[in-house]
C-alpha positions as CSV (number, residue, x, y, z in Angstrom):
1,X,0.0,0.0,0.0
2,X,2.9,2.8,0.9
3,X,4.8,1.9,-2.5
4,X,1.4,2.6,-4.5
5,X,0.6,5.6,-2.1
6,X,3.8,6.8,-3.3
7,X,3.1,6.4,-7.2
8,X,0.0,8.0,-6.5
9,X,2.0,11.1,-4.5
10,X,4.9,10.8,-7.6
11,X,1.9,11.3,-10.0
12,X,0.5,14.3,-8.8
13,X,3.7,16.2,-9.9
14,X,4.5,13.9,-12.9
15,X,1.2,12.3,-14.4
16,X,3.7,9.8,-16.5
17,X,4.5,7.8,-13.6
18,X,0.6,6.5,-13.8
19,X,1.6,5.1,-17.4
20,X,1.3,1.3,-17.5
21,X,1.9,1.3,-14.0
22,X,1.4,-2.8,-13.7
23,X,5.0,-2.8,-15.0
24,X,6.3,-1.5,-11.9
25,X,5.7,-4.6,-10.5
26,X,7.0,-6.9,-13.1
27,X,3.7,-7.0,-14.9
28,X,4.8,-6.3,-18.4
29,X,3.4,-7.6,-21.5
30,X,5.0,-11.2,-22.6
31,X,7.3,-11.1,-25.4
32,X,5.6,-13.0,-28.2
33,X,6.5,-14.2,-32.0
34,X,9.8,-15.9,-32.7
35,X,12.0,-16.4,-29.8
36,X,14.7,-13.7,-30.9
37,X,17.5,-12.4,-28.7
38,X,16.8,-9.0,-26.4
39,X,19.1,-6.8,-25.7
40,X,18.0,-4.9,-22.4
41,X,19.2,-1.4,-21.7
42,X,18.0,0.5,-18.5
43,X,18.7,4.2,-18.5
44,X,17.1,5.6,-15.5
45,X,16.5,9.3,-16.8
46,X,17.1,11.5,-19.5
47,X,20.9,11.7,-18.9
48,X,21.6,8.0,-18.9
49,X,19.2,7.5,-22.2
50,X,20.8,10.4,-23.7
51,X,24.2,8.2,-23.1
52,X,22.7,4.9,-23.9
53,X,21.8,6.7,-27.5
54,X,25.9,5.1,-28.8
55,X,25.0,1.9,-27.1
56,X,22.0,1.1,-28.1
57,X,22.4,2.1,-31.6
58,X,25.8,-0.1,-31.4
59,X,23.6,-3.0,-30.7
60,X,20.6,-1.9,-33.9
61,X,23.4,-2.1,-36.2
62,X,25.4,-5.3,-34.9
63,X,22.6,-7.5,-33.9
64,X,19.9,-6.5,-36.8
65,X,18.4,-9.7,-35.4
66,X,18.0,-8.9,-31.7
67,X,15.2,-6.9,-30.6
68,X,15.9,-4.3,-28.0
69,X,14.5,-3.5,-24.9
70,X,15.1,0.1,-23.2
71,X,13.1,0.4,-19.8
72,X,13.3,3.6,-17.6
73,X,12.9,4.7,-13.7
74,X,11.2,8.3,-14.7
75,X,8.8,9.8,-16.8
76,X,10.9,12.3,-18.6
77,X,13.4,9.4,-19.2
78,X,11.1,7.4,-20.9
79,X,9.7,10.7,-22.9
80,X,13.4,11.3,-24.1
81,X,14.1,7.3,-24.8
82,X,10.3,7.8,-27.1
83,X,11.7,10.9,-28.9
84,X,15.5,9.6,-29.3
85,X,14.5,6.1,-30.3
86,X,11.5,7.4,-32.8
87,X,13.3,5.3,-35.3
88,X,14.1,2.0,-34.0
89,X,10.2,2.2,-32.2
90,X,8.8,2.8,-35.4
91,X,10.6,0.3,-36.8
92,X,9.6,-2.4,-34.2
93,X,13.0,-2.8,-33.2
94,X,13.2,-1.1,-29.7
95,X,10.4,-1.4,-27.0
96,X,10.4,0.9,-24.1
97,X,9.4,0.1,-20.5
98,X,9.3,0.7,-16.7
99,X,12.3,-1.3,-14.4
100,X,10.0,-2.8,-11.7
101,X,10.7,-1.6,-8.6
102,X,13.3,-3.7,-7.0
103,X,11.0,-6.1,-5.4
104,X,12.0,-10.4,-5.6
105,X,8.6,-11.0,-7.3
106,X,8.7,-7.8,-9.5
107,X,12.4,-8.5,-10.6
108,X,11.7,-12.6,-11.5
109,X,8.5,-11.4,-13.0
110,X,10.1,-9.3,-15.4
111,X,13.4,-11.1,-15.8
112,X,10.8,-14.5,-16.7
113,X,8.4,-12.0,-19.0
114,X,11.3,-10.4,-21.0
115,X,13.7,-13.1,-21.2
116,X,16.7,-11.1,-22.1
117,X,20.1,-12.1,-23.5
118,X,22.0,-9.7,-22.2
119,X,21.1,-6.4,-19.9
120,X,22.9,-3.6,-19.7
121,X,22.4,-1.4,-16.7
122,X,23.6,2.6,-17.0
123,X,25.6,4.6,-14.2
124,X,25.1,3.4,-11.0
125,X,21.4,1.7,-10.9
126,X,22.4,-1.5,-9.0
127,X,19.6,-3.1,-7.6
128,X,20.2,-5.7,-5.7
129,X,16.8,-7.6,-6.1
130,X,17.0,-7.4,-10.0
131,X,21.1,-8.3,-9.6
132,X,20.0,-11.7,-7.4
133,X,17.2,-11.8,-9.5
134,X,19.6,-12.0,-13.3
135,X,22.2,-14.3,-11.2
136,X,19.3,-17.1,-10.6
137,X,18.2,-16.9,-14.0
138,X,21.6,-16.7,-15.8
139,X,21.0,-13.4,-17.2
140,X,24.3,-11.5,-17.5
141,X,24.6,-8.0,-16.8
142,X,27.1,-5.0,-17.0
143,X,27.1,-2.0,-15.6
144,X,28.1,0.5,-17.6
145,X,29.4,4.7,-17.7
146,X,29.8,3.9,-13.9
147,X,31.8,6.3,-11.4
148,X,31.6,4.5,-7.7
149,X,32.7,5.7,-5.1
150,X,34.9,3.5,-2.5
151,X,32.0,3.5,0.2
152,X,29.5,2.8,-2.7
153,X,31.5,0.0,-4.1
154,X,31.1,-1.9,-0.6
C-alpha cells in the first residue's frame, strides 16, 4: 500500500508515472512471435538514455536480429528514450518500459516475462533484487558509464 501511495504522490507532480503502471511490478506484456534475442538497456532518466543513444544504436546495427528493450525509472526518461529512439520504435526494433521496482517477485517477474540475452544497466542503478534476481536466471549484466565511489562499491 505505501509503494502505491507513493506512485500516487509521484503522479500528482509527474502524471507519466501513472503510465502502464502494472510494469512496476513486473507485470509487463510477454514477449511474443519468434524467440529472438533481447538486448536490455536500462537508463534511468534523461541523462543515462541520452548516453545509452551510442550503445544502443551499437547494438541496432550489430545485432539486426535482436530486438531491443530500453526500460526507464522516470517519466521524462522514458519521454526522451520515445523521442531519441523514434526510429528504431517505429521500426519495431526497440520497446520501451518501466524497471519494476526492485521487489523479488517484481524482478523474476520481469526477468521471466522479458527473457533477455544480455542487460545492460547505465551509471550506477544497482539493484540488488534485479542483480539476485539476473544471477538465478543466468541473465548477465554489466554495468556501464559507472563512477563508484569506494564506500558505494562496498
Amino acid at each position: 500500500p505505501l509503494v502505491l501511495a507513493s506512485l500516487l504522490w509521484r503522479a500528482l507532480r509527474q502524471p507519466g508515472y501513472l503510465n502502464a503502471w502494472p510494469e512496476r511490478f513486473g507485470w509487463i506484456a510477454r514477449r511474443s512471435g519468434p524467440a529472438r534475442q533481447l538486448l536490455w538497456v536500462h537508463a534511468v532518466s534523461v541523462g543515462e538514455t541520452r548516453a545509452s543513444e551510442s550503445l544502443v544504436r551499437a547494438f541496432a546495427a550489430r545485432w539486426p536480429e535482436a530486438d531491443l528493450l530500453l526500460t526507464h525509472m522516470t517519466p521524462t526518461g522514458r519521454a526522451t528514450g520515445a523521442a531519441v529512439f523514434a526510429d528504431l520504435i517505429g521500426a519495431g526494433r526497440l520497446r520501451q518500459a518501466w524497471l519494476p521496482w526492485d521487489y523479488p517477485g517484481a524482478s523474476r517477474r520481469f526477468l521471466a516475462r522479458m527473457r533477455p540475452t544480455l542487460g545492460v544497466l547505465i551509471e550506477t542503478e544497482v539493484w540488488p533484487n534485479l542483480l539476485a534476481a539476473a544471477s538465478r536466471q543466468s541473465v548477465p549484466l554489466a554495468l556501464v558509464n559507472a563512477r563508484l565511489s569506494e564506500r558505494s562499491l562496498r
